[in-house]
C-alpha positions as a Markdown table, in Angstrom:
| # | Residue | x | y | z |
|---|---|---|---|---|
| 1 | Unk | 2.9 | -17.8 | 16.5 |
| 2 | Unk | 2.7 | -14.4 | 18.0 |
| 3 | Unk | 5.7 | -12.8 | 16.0 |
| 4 | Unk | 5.3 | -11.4 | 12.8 |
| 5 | Unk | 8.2 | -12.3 | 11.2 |
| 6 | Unk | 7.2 | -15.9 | 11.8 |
| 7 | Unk | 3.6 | -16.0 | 10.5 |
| 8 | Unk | 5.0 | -14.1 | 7.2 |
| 9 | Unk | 7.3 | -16.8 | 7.2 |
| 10 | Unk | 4.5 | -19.2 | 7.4 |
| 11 | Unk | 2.4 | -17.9 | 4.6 |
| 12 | Unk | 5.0 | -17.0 | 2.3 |
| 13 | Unk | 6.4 | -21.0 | 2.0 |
| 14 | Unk | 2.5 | -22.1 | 1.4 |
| 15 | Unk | 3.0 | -20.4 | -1.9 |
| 16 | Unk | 2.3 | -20.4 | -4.9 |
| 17 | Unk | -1.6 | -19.2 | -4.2 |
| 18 | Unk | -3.7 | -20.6 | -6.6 |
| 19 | Unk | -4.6 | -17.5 | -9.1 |
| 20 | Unk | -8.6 | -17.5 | -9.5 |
| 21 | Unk | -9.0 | -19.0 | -13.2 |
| 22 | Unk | -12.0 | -17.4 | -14.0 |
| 23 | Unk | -10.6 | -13.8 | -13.3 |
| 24 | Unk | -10.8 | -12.4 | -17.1 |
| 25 | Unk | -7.4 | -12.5 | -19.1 |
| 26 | Unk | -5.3 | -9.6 | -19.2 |
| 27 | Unk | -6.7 | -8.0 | -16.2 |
| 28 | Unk | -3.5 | -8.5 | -14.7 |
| 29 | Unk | 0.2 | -8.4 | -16.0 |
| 30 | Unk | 2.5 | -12.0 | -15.6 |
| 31 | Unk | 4.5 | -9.5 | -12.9 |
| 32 | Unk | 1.3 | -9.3 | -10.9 |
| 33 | Unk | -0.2 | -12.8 | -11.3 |
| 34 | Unk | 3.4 | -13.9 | -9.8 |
| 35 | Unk | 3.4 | -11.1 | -7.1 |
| 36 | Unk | 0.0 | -12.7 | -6.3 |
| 37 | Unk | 1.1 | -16.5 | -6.5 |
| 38 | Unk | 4.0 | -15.4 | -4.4 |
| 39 | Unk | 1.9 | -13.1 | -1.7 |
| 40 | Unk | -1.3 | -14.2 | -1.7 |
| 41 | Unk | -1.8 | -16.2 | 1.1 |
| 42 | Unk | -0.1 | -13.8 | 3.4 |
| 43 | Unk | -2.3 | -11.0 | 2.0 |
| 44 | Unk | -5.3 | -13.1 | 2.9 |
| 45 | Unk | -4.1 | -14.3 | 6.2 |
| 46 | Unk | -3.6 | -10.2 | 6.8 |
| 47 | Unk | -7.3 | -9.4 | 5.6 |
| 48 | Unk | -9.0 | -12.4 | 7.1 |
| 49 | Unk | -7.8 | -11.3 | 10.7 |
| 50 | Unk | -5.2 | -14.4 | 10.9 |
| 51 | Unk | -2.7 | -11.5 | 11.4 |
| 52 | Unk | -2.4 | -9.4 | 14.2 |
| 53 | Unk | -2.3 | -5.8 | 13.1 |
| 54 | Unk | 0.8 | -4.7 | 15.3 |
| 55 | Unk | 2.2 | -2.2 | 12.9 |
| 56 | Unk | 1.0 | 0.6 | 11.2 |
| 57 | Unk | 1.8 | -1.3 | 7.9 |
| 58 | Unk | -0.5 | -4.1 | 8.4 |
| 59 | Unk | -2.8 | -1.8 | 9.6 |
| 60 | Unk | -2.7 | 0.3 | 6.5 |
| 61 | Unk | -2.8 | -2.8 | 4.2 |
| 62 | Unk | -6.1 | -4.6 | 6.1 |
| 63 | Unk | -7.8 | -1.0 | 5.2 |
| 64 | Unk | -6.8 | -0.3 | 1.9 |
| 65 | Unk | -10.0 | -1.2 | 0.5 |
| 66 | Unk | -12.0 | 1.6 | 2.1 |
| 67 | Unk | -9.7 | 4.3 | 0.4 |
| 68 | Unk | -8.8 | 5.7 | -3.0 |
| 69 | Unk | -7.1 | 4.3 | -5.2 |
| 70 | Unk | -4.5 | 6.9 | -5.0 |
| 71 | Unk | -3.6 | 6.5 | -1.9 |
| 72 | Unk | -2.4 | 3.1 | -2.0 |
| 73 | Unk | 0.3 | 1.8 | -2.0 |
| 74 | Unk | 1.2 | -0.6 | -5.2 |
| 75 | Unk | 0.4 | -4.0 | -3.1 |
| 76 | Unk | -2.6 | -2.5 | -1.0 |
| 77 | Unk | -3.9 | -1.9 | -5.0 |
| 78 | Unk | -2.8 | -5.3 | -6.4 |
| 79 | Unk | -4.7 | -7.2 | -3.3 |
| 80 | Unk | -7.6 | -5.3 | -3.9 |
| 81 | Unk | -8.1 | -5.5 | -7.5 |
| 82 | Unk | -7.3 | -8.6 | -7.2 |
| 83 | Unk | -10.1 | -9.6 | -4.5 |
| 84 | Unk | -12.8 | -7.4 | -6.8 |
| 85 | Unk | -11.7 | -9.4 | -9.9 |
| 86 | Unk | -12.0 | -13.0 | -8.0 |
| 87 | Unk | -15.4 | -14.6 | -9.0 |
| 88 | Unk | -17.6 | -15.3 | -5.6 |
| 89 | Unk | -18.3 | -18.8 | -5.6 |
């Protein structure tokens, strides 16, 4: 699966991603835990190098941990508050 398109495909229908139980209540809203259920495995496939970073987007998303959080953009934030808040088992 070299096209994009096709491997977002792929991870989006492996939803829902299981949200991390022990990650402390209220941390996130019921909009974000469902953007999460709904996006999560692509945005792991994305940081875990499963994705090939052919744009500038993906690009931009696999490196949003390394810089402010101002200058991300609402998802790059979401994934990596969300990875910070995920106890490592």
């Amino acid at each position: 699966m070299n096209n994009i398109d096709e491997l977002r495909q792929y991870y989006l229908k492996k939803a829902p991603y299981p949200f991390c139980v022990f990650i402390e209540e209220g941390l996130f809203t019921t909009d974000e835990k469902a953007a999460i259920n709904k996006y999560g495995y692509w945005f792991e496939a994305i940081c875990r190098d499963k994705v090939p970073l052919t744009t500038d987007k993906l690009k931009r998303f696999r490196s949003a941990k390394e810089r402010n959080t101002s200058d991300r953009n609402k998802w790059e934030d979401l994934w990596v508050r969300y990875v910070k808040a995920e106890v490592p088992f």
